[in-house]
Each structure stands twice: as structure tokens, then as C-alpha cells.
C-alpha positions in Angstrom: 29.6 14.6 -4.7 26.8 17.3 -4.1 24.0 17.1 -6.4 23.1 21.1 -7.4 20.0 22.2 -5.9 17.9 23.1 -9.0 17.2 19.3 -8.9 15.0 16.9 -7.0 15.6 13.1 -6.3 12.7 10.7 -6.4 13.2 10.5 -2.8 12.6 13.9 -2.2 9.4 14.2 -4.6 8.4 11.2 -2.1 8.9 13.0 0.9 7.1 16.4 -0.6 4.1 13.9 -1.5 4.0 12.7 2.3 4.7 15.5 3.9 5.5 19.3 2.5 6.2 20.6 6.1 8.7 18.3 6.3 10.3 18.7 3.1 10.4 22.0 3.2 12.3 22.0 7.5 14.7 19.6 5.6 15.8 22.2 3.5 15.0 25.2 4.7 15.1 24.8 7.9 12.3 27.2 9.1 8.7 27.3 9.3 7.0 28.0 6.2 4.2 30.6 6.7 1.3 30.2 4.0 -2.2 29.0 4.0 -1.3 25.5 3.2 1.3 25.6 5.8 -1.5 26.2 8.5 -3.4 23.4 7.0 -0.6 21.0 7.4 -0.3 22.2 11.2 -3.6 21.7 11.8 -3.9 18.0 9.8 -0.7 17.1 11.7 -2.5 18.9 15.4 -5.8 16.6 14.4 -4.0 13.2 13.2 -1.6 13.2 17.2 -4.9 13.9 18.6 -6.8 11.1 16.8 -3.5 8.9 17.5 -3.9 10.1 21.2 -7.5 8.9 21.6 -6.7 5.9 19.9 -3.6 4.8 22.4 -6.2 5.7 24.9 -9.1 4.2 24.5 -8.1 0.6 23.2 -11.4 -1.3 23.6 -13.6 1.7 22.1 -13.3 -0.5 18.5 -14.2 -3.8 20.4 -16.8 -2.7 21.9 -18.5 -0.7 18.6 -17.6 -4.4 16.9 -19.8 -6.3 19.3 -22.3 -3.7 19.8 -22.5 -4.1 16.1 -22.9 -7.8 16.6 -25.5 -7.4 18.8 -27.8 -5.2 17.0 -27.5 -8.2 13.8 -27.9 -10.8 16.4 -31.5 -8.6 17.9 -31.9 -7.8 14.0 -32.0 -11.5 12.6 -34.0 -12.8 16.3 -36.8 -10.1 15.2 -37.3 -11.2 11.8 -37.3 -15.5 12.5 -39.9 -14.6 15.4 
């Protein structure tokens, strides 16, 4: 049975909360062309990129961890001299 169209589905408010581009392909099928469909782009465009880095650069969180660690460790040696 087809649900009419004047009505959305908790699933589908879900999905427009995630993602409006998506929603809106689903449905549509094209690309919307608005303001906040550029913005959407260009989250999407700056979250891969971030997600790129990431996949590339594994140890980069290590190594802020332990320089972290060291800076306490030189931190707490200064202040018990």
C-alpha cells in the first residue's frame, strides 16, 4: 500500500534531521539549489576531507596524547624541584 505523499514517517523526519541533501535526492531525485544546499555541500566537502586526514595520519592523536603527557610530566618535575 502507498502512503500519500502529503505525509512524512518518523523515519523520514529522521533522515531530514541527519541529512536534508539526502532526503531531499531520495525523493526528488535532483540536486537542490539553495543557500543551504551549498552549505550542506560544503559541510559534507569538509567532513570527507577531515575523514581523509584522519585515515591518513593515524598516529597524529598518539603523538598529541603523549606530547601532552610530556609537557605534565616537565610541568609537575618543575614545580617538585
Amino acid at each position: 500500500m502507498r502512503r500519500e505523499e502529503r505525509w512524512s514517517t518518523p523515519s523520514d523526519l529522521a533522515e531530514y534531521a541527519f541529512c536534508p541533501r539526502a532526503y531531499h535526492y531520495r525523493l526528488r531525485g535532483e540536486a537542490p539549489t539553495s543557500r543551504s544546499a551549498e552549505a550542506g555541500e560544503a559541510y559534507h566537502a569538509r567532513r570527507l576531507s577531515a575523514e581523509r586526514w584522519r585515515a591518513e595520519h593515524r598516529s597524529a592523536p598518539w603523538l598529541a596524547v603523549l606530547a601532552g603527557l610530556v609537557a605534565i610530566a616537565l610541568a609537575v618535575a618543575w614545580l617538585l624541584r
